[in-house]
Biotite code that builds the C-alpha atoms (Angstrom):
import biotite.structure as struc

atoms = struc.array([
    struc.Atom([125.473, -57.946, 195.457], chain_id="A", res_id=1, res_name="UNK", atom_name="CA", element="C"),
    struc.Atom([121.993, -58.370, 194.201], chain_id="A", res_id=2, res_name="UNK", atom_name="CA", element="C"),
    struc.Atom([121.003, -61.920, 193.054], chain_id="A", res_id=3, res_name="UNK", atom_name="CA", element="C"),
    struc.Atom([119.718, -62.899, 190.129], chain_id="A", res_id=4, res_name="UNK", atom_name="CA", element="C"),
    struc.Atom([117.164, -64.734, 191.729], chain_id="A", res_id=5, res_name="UNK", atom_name="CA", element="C"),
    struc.Atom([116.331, -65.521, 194.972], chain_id="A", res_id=6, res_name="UNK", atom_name="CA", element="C"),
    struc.Atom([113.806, -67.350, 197.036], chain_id="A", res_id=7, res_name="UNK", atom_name="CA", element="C"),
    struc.Atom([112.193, -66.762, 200.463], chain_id="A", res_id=8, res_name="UNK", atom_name="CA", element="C"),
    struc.Atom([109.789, -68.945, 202.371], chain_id="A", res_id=9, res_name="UNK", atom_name="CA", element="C"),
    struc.Atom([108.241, -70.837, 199.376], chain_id="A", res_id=10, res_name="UNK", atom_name="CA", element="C"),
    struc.Atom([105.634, -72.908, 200.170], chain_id="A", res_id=11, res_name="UNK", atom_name="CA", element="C"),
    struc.Atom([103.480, -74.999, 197.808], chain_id="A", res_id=12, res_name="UNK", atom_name="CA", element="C"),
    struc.Atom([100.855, -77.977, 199.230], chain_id="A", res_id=13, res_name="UNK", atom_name="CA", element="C"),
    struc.Atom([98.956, -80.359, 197.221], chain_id="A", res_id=14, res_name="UNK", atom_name="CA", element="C"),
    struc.Atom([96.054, -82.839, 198.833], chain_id="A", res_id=15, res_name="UNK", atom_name="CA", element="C"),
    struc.Atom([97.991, -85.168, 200.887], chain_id="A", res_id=16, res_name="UNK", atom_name="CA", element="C"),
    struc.Atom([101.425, -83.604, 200.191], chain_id="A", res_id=17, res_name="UNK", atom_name="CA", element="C"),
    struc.Atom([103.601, -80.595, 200.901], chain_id="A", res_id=18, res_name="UNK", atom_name="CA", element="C"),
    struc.Atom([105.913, -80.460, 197.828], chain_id="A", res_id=19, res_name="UNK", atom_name="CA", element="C"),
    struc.Atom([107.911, -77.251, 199.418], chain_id="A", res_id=20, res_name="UNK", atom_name="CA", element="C"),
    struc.Atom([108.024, -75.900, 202.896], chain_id="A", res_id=21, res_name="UNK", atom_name="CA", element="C"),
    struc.Atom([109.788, -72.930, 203.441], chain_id="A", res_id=22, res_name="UNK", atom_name="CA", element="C"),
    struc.Atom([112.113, -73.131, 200.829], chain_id="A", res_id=23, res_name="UNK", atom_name="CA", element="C"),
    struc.Atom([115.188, -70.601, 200.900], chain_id="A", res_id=24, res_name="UNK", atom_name="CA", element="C"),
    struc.Atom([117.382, -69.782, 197.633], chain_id="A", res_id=25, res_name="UNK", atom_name="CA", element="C"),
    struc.Atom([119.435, -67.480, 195.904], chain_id="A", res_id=26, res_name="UNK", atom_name="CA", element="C"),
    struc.Atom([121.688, -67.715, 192.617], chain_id="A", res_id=27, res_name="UNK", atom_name="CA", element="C"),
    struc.Atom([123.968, -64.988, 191.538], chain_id="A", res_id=28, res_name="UNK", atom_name="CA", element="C"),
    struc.Atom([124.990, -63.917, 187.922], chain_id="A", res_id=29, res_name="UNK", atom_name="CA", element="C"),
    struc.Atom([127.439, -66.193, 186.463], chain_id="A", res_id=30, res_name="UNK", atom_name="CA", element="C"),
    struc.Atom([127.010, -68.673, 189.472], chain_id="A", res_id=31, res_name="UNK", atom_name="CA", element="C"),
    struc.Atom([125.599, -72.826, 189.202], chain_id="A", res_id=32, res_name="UNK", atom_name="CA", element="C"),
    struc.Atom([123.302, -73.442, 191.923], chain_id="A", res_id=33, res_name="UNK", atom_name="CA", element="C"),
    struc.Atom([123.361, -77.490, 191.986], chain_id="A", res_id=34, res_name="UNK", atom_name="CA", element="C"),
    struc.Atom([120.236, -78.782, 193.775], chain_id="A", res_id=35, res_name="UNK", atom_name="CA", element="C"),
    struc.Atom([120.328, -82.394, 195.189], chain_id="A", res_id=36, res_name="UNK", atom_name="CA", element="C"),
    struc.Atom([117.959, -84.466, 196.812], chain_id="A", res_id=37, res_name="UNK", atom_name="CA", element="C"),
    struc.Atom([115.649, -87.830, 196.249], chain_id="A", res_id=38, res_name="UNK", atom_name="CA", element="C"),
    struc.Atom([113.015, -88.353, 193.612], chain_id="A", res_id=39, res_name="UNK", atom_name="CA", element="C"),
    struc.Atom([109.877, -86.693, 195.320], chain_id="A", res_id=40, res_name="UNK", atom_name="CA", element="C"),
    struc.Atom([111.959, -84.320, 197.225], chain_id="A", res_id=41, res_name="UNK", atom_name="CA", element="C"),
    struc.Atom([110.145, -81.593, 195.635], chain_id="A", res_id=42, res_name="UNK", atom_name="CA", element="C"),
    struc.Atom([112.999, -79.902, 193.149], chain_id="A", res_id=43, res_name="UNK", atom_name="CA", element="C"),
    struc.Atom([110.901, -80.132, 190.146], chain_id="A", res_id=44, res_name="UNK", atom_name="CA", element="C"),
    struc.Atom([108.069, -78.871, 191.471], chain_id="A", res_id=45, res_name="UNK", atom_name="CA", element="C"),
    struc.Atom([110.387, -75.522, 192.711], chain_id="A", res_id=46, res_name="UNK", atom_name="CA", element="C"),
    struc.Atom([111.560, -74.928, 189.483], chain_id="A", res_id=47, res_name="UNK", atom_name="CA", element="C"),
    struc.Atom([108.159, -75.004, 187.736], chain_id="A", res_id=48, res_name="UNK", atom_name="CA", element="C"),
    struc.Atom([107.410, -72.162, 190.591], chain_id="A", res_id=49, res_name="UNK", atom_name="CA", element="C"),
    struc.Atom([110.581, -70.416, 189.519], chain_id="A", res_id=50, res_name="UNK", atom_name="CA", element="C"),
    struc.Atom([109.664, -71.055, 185.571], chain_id="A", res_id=51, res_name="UNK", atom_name="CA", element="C"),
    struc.Atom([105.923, -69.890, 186.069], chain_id="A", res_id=52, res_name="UNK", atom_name="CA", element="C"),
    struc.Atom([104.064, -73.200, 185.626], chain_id="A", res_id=53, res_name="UNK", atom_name="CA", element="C"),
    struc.Atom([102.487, -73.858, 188.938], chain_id="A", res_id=54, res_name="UNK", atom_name="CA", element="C"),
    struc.Atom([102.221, -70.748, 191.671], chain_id="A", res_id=55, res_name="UNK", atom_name="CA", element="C"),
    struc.Atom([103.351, -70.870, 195.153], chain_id="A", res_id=56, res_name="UNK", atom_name="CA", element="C"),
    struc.Atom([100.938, -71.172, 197.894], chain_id="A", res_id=57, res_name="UNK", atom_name="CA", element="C"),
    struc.Atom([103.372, -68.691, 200.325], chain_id="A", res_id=58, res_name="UNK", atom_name="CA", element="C"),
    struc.Atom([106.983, -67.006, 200.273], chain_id="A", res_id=59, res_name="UNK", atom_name="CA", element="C"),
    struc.Atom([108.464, -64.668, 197.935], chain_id="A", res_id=60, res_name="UNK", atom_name="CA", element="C"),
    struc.Atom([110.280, -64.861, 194.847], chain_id="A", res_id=61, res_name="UNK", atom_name="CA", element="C"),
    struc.Atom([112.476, -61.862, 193.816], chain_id="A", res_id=62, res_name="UNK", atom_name="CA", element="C"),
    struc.Atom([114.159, -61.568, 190.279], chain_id="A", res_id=63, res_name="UNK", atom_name="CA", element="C"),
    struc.Atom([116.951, -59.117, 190.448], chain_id="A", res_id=64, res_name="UNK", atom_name="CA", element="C"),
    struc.Atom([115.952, -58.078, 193.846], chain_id="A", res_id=65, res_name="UNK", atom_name="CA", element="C"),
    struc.Atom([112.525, -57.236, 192.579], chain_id="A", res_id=66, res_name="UNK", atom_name="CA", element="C"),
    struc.Atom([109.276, -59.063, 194.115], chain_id="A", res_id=67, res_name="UNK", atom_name="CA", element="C"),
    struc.Atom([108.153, -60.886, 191.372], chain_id="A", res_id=68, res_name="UNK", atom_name="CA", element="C"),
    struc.Atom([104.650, -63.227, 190.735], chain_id="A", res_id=69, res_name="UNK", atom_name="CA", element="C"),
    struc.Atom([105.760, -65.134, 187.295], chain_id="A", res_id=70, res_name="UNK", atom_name="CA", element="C"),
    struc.Atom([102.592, -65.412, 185.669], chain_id="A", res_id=71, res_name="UNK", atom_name="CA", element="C"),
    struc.Atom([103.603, -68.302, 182.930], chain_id="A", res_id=72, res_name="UNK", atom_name="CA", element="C"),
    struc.Atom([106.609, -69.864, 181.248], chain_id="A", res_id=73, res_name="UNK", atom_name="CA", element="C"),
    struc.Atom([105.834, -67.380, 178.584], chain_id="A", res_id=74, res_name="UNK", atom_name="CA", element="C"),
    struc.Atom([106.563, -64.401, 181.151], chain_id="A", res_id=75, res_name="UNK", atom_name="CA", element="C"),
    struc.Atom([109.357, -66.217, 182.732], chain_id="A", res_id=76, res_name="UNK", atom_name="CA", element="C"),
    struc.Atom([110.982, -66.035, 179.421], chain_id="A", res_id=77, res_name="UNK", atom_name="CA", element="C"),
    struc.Atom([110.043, -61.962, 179.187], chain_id="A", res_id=78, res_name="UNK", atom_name="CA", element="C"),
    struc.Atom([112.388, -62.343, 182.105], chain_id="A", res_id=79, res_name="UNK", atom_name="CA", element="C"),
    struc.Atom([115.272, -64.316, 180.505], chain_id="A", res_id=80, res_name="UNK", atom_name="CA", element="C"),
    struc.Atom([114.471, -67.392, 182.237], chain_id="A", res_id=81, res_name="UNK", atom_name="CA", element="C"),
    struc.Atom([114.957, -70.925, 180.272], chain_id="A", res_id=82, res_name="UNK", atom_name="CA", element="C"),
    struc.Atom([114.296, -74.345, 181.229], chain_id="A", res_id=83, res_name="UNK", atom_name="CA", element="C"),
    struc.Atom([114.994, -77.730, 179.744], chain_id="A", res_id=84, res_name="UNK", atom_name="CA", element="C"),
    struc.Atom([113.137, -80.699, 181.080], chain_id="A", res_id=85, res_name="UNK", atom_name="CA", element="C"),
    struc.Atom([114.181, -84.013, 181.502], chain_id="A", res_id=86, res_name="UNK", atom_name="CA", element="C"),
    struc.Atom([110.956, -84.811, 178.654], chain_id="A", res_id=87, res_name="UNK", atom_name="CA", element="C"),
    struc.Atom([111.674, -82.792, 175.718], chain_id="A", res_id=88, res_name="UNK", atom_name="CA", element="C"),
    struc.Atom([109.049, -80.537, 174.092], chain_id="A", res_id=89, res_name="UNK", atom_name="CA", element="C"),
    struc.Atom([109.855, -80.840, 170.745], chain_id="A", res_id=90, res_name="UNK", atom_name="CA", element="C"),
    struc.Atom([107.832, -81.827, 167.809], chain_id="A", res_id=91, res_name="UNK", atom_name="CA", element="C"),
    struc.Atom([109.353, -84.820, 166.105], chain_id="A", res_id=92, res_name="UNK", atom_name="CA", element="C"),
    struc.Atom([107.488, -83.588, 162.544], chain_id="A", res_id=93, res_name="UNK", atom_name="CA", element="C"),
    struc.Atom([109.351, -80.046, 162.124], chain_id="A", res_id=94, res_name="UNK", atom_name="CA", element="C"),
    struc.Atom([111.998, -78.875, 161.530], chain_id="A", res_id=95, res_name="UNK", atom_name="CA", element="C"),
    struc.Atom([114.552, -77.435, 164.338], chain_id="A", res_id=96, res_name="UNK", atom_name="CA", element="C"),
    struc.Atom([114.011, -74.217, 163.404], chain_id="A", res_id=97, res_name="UNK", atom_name="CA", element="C"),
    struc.Atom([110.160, -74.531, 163.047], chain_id="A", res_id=98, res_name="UNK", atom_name="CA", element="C"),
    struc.Atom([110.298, -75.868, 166.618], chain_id="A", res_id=99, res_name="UNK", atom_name="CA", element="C"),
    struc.Atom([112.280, -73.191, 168.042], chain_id="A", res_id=100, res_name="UNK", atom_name="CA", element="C"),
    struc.Atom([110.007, -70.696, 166.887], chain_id="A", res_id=101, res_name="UNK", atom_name="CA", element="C"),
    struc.Atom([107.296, -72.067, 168.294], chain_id="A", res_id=102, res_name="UNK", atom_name="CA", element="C"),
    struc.Atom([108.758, -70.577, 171.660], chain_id="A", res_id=103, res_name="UNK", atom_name="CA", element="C"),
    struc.Atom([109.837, -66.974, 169.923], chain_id="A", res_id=104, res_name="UNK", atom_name="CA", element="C"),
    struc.Atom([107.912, -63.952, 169.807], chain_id="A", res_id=105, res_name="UNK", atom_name="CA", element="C"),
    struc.Atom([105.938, -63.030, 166.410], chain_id="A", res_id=106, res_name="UNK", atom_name="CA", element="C"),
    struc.Atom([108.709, -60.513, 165.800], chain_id="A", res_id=107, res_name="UNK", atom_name="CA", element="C"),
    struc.Atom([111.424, -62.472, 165.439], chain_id="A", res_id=108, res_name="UNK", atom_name="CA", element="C"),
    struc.Atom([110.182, -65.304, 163.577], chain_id="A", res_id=109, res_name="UNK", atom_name="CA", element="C"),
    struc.Atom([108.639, -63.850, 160.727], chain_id="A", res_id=110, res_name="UNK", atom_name="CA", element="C"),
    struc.Atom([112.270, -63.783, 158.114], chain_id="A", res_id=111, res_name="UNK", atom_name="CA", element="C"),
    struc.Atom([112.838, -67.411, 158.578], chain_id="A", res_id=112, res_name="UNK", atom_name="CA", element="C"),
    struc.Atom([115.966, -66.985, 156.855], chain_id="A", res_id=113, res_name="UNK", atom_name="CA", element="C"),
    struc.Atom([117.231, -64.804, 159.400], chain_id="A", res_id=114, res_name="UNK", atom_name="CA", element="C"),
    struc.Atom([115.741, -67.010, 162.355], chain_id="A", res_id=115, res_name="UNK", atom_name="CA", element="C"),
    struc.Atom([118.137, -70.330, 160.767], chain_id="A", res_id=116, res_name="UNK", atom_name="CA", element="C"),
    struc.Atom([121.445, -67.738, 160.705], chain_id="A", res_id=117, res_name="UNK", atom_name="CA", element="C"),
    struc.Atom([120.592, -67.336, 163.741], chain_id="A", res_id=118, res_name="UNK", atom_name="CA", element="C"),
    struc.Atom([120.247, -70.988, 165.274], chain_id="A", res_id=119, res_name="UNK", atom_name="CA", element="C"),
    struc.Atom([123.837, -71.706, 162.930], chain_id="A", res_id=120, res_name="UNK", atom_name="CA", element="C"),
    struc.Atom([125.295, -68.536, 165.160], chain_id="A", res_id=121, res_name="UNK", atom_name="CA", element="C"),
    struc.Atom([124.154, -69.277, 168.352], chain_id="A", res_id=122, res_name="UNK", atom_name="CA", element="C"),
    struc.Atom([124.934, -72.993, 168.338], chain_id="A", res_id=123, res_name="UNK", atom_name="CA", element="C"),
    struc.Atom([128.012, -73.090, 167.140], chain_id="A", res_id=124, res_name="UNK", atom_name="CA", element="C"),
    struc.Atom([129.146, -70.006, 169.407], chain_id="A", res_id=125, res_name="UNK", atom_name="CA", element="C"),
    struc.Atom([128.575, -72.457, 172.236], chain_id="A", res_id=126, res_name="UNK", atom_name="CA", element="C"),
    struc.Atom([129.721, -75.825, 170.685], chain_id="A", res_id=127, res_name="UNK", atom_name="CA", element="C"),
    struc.Atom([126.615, -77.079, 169.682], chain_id="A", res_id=128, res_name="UNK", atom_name="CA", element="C"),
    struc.Atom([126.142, -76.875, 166.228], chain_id="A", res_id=129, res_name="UNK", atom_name="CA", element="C"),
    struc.Atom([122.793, -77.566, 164.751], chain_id="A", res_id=130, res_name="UNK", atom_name="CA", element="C"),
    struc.Atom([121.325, -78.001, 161.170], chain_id="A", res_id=131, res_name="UNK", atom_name="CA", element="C"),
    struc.Atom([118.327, -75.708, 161.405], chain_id="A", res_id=132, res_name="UNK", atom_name="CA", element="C"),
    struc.Atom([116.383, -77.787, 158.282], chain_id="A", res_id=133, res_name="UNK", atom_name="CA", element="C"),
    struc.Atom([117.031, -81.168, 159.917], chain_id="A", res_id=134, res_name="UNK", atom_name="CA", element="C"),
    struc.Atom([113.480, -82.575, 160.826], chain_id="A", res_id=135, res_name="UNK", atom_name="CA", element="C"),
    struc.Atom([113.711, -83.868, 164.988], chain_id="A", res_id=136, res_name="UNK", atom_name="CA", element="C"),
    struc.Atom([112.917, -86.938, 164.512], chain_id="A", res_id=137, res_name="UNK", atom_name="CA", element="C"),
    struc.Atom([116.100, -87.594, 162.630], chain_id="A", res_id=138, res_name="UNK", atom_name="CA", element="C"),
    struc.Atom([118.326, -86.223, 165.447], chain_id="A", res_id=139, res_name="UNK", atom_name="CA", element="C"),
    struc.Atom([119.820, -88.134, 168.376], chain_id="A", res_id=140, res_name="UNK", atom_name="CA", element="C"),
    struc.Atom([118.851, -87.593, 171.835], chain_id="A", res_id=141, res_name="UNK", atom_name="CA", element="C"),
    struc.Atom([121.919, -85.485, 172.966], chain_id="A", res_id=142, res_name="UNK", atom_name="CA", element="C"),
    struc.Atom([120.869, -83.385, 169.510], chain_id="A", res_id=143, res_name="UNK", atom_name="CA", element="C"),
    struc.Atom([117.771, -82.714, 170.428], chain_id="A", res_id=144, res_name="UNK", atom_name="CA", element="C"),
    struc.Atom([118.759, -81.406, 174.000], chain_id="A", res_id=145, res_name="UNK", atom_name="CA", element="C"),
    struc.Atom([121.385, -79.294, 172.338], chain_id="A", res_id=146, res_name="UNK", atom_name="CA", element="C"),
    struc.Atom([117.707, -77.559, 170.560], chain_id="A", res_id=147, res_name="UNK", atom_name="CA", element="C"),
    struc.Atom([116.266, -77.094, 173.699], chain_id="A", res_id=148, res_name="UNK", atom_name="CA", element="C"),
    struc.Atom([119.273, -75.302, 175.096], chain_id="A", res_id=149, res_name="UNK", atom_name="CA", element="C"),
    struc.Atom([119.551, -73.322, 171.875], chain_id="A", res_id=150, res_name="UNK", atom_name="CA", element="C"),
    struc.Atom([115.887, -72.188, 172.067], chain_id="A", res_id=151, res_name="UNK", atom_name="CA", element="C"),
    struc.Atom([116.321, -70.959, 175.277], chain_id="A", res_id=152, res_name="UNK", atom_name="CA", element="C"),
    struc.Atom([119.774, -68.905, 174.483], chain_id="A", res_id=153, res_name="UNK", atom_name="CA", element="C"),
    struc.Atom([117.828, -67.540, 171.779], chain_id="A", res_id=154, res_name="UNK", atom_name="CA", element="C"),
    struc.Atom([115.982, -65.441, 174.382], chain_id="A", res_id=155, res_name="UNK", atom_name="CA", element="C"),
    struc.Atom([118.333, -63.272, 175.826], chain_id="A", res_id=156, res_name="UNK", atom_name="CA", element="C"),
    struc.Atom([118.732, -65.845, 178.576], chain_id="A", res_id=157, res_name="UNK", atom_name="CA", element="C"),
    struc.Atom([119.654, -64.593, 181.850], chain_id="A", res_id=158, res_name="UNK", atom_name="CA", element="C"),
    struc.Atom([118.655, -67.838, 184.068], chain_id="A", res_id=159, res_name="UNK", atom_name="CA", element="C"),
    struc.Atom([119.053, -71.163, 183.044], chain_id="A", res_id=160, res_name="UNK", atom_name="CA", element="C"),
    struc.Atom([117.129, -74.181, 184.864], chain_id="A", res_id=161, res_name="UNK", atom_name="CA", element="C"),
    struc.Atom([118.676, -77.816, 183.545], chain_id="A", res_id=162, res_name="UNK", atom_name="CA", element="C"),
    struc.Atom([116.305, -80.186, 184.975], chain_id="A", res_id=163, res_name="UNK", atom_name="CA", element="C"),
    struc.Atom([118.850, -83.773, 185.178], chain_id="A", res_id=164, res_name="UNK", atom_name="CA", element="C"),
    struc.Atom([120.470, -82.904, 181.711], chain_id="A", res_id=165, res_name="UNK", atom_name="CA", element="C"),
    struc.Atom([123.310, -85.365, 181.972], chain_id="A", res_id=166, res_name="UNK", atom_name="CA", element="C"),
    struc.Atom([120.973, -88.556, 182.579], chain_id="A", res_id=167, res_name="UNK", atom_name="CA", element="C"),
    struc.Atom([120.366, -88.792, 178.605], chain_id="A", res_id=168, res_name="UNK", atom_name="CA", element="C"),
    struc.Atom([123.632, -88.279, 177.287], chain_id="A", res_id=169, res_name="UNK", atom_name="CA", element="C"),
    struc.Atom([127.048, -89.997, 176.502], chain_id="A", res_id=170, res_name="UNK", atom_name="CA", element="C"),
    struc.Atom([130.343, -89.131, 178.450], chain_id="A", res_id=171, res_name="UNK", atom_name="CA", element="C"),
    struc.Atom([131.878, -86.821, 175.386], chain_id="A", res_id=172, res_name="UNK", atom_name="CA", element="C"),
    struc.Atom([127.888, -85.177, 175.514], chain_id="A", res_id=173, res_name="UNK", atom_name="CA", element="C"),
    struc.Atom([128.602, -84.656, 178.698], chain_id="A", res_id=174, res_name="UNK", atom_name="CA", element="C"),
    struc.Atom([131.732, -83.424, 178.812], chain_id="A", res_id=175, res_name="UNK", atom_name="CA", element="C"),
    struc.Atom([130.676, -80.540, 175.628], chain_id="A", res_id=176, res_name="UNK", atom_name="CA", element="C"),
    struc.Atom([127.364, -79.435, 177.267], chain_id="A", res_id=177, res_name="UNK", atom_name="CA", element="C"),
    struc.Atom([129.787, -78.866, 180.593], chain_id="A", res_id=178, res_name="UNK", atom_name="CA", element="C"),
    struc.Atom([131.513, -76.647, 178.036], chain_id="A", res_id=179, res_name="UNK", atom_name="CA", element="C"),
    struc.Atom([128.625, -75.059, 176.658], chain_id="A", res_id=180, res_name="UNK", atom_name="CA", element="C"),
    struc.Atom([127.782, -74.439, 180.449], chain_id="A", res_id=181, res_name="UNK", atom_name="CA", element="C"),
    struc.Atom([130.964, -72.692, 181.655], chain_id="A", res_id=182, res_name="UNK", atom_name="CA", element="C"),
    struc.Atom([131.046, -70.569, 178.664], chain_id="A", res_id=183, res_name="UNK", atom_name="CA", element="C"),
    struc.Atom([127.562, -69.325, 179.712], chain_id="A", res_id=184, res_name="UNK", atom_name="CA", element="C"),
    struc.Atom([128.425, -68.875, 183.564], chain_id="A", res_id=185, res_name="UNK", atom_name="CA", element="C"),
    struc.Atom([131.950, -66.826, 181.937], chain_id="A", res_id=186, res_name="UNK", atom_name="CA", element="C"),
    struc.Atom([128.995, -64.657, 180.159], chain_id="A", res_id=187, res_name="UNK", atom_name="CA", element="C"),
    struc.Atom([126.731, -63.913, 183.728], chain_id="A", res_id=188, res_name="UNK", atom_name="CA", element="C"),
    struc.Atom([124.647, -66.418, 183.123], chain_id="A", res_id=189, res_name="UNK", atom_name="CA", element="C"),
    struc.Atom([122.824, -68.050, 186.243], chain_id="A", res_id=190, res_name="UNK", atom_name="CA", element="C"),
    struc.Atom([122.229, -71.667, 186.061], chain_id="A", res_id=191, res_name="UNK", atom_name="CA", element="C"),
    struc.Atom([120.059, -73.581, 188.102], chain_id="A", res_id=192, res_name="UNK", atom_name="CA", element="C"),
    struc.Atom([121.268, -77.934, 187.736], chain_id="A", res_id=193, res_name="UNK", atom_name="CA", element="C"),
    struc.Atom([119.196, -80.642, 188.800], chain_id="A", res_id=194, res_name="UNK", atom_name="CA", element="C"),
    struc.Atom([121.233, -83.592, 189.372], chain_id="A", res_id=195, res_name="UNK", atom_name="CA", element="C"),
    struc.Atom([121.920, -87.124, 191.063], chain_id="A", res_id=196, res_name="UNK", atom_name="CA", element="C"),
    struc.Atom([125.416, -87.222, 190.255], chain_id="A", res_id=197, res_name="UNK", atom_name="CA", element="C"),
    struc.Atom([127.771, -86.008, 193.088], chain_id="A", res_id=198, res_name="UNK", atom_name="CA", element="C"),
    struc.Atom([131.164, -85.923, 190.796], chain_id="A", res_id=199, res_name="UNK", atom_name="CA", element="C"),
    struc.Atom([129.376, -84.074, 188.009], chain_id="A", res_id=200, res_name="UNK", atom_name="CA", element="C"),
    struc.Atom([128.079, -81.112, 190.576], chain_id="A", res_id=201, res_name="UNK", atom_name="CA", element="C"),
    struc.Atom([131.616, -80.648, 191.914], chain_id="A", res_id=202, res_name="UNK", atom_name="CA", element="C"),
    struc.Atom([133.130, -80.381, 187.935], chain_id="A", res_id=203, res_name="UNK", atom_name="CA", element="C"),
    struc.Atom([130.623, -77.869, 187.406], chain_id="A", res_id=204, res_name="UNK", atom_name="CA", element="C"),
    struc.Atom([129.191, -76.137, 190.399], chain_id="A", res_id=205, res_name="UNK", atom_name="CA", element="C"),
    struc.Atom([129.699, -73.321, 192.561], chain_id="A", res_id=206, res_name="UNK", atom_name="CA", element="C"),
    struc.Atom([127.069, -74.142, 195.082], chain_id="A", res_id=207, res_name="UNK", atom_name="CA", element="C"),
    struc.Atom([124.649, -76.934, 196.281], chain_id="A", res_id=208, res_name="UNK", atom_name="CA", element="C"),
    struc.Atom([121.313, -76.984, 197.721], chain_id="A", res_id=209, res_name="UNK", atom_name="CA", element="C"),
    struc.Atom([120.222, -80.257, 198.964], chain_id="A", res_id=210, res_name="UNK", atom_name="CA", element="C"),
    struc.Atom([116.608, -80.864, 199.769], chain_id="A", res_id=211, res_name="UNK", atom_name="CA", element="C"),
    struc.Atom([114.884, -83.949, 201.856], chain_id="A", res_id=212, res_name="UNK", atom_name="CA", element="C"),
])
């Protein structure tokens, strides 16, 4: 079976530093990839290769068995490719629905009124209900993760990269976004999960990548 993604001999050097060196991955559809390993091991820097924000210096990245170059996160997300960072990009002065449109194409933000149906919809399809008016700044941390994830469902995701989600959230948080999560993998979703947190990869995982 073809993987959803799948990684081959990345490489990527900075002065004084190899980040990734000869890095070897695949994820299926409906599969979660855990990847473990120290602060400075390098697994942020391979998924901002994998979401298009820094480029590879060697090795090949296929999407659906296809050699692909992703040009930008903007292109990644052409692709069905989402990632939520451990620093959220939201804007604390709009709205939830202003900020997830920030990330949509022209097309499908133009009928606001549509755009907020849609948010309700989506969020409460996978347990995590959001007000679409509600300015960001009012919402709690967990709340504002649950926009992230819901701006990135919003695009037809097909590949999910969670970058230490659990590290801001309480236990019940935890326990719905692990929810949220298995629904997704149920759906063909691939998920790629950053974490520290040995008991929470083997509750949610399929596989685990561990990098030194």
């Amino acid at each position: 079976m073809t993987s959803r993604l799948e990684l081959r001999g990345i490489r990527k050097q900075y002065p004084g530093c190899i980040a990734n060196d000869d890095i070897h991955l695949a994820v299926a559809a409906g599969e979660c990839h855990a990847l473990l390993g120290e602060n400075g091991a390098g697994k942020s820097t391979l998924m901002k290769i994998i979401y298009g924000i820094v480029a590879a210096d060697a090795g090949t990245l296929l999407w659906e068995g296809t050699p692909t170059q992703i040009r930008s996160p903007a292109h990644a997300r052409e692709l069905g490719i989402g990632m939520v960072f451990q620093h959220f990009s939201l804007f604390e002065t709009l709205t939830v629905a202003e900020n997830i449109a920030l990330s949509l194409p022209k097309d499908q933000t133009r009928n606001r009124r549509a755009l907020s149906d849609r948010i309700r919809q989506v969020s409460e399809h996978y347990g995590m209900a959001l007000d679409p008016d509600r300015y960001v700044h009012s919402l709690s941390v967990g709340a504002r993760q649950r926009v992230e994830i819901v701006r990135c469902l919003l695009q037809d995701i097909r590949l999910l990269i969670l970058d230490e989600p659990t590290s801001v959230l309480t236990p019940q948080e935890v326990e719905q976004l692990f929810i949220t999560l298995n629904r997704l993998k149920a759906e063909g979703c691939a998920i790629l999960f950053i974490s520290h947190k040995l008991d929470e990869v083997r509750a949610l995982c399929d596989q685990a990548t561990k990098y030194k």
